[in-house]
C-alpha positions in Angstrom: 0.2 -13.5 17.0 1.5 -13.5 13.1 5.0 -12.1 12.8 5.1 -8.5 11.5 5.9 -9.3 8.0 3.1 -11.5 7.5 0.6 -9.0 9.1 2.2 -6.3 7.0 2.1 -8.5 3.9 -1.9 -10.1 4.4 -3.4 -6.4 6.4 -1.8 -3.6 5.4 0.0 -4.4 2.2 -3.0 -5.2 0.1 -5.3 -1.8 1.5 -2.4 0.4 0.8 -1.5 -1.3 -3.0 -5.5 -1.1 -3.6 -5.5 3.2 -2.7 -2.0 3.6 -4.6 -3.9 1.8 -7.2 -7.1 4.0 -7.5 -5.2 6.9 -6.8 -2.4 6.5 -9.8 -5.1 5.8 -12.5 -7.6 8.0 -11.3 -5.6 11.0 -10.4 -2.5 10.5 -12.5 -3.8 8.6 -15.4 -1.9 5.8 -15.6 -3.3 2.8 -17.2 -4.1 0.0 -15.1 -1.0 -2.2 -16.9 1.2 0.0 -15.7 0.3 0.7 -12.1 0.4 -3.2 -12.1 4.2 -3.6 -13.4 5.2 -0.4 -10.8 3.1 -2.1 -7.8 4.9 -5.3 -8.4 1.6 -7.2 -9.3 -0.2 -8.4 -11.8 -3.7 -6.4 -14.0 -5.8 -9.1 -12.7 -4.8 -7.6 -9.1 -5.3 -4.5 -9.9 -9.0 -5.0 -11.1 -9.5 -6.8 -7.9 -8.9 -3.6 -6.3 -10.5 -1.6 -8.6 -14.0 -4.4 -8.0 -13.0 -4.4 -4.3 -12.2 -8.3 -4.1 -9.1 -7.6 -3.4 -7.9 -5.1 -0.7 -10.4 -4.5 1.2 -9.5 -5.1 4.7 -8.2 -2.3 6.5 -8.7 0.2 3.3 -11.1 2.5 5.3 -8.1 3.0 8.0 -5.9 3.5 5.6 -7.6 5.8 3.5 -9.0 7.2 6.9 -5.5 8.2 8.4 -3.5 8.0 5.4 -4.7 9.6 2.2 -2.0 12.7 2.4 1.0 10.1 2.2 -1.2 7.9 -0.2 -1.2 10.7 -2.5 2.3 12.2 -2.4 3.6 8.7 -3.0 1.2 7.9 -5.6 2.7 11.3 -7.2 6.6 9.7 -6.7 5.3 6.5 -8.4 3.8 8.2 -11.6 7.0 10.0 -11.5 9.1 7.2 -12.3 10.3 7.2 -8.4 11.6 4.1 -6.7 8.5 2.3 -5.7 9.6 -0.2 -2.8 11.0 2.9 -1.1 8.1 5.0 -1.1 5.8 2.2 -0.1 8.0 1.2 2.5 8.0 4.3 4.0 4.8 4.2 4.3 4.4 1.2 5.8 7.0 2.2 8.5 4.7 5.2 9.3 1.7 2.9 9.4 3.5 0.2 11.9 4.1 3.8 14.0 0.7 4.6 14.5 -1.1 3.6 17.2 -4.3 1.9 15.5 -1.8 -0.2 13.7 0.5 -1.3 16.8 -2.1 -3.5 18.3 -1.5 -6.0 15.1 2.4 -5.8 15.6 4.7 -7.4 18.7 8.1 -5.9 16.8 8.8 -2.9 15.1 10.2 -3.5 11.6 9.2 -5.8 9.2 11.2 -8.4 7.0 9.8 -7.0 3.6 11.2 -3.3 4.3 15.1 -2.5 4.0 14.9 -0.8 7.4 
């Protein structure tokens, strides 16, 4: 099995940057440049979520079981909030919930401060 940070980083990470994504130009207006420089990644990324290249895998869960959190910190990101904390957060809630923990042998990963 793939140590939690690469799981995190290759599963989870991409579905979760693809919803903030959707959610912060659709719902908040935000132009796609600057979701990009607030996700951490580049327009060309963000398109790729937007055309569903990109992000794909595990999206439906996410969206599925997560869509509350997705949009309060999509809210805390249009803000002007810290963004690696609100996305960490979510990620630890994800790595707590029991569809997730089958993909995980530890609980923390090495891209969150906690």
């Amino acid at each position: 099995m793939k140590p939690p940070c690469e799981i995190v980083t290759m599963h989870i990470l991409p579905a979760v940057r693809a919803s903030l994504s959707r959610t912060l130009v659709e719902k908040h207006g935000m132009k796609r440049a600057v979701v990009a420089k607030r996700l951490g990644v580049t327009q060309a990324a963000v398109t790729q979520y937007f055309k569903a290249v990109r992000g794909t895998r595990n999206k439906a869960l996410i969206n599925e079981n997560f869509s509350d959190l997705i949009d309060e910190i999509a809210a805390r990101i249009a803000r002007g909030e810290g963004e690696l904390e609100t996305i960490c957060g979510l990620c630890r809630t994800i790595r707590s919930n029991e569809r997730f923990k089958q993909f995980l042998e530890q609980d923390h990963c090495d891209l969150c401060t906690e």
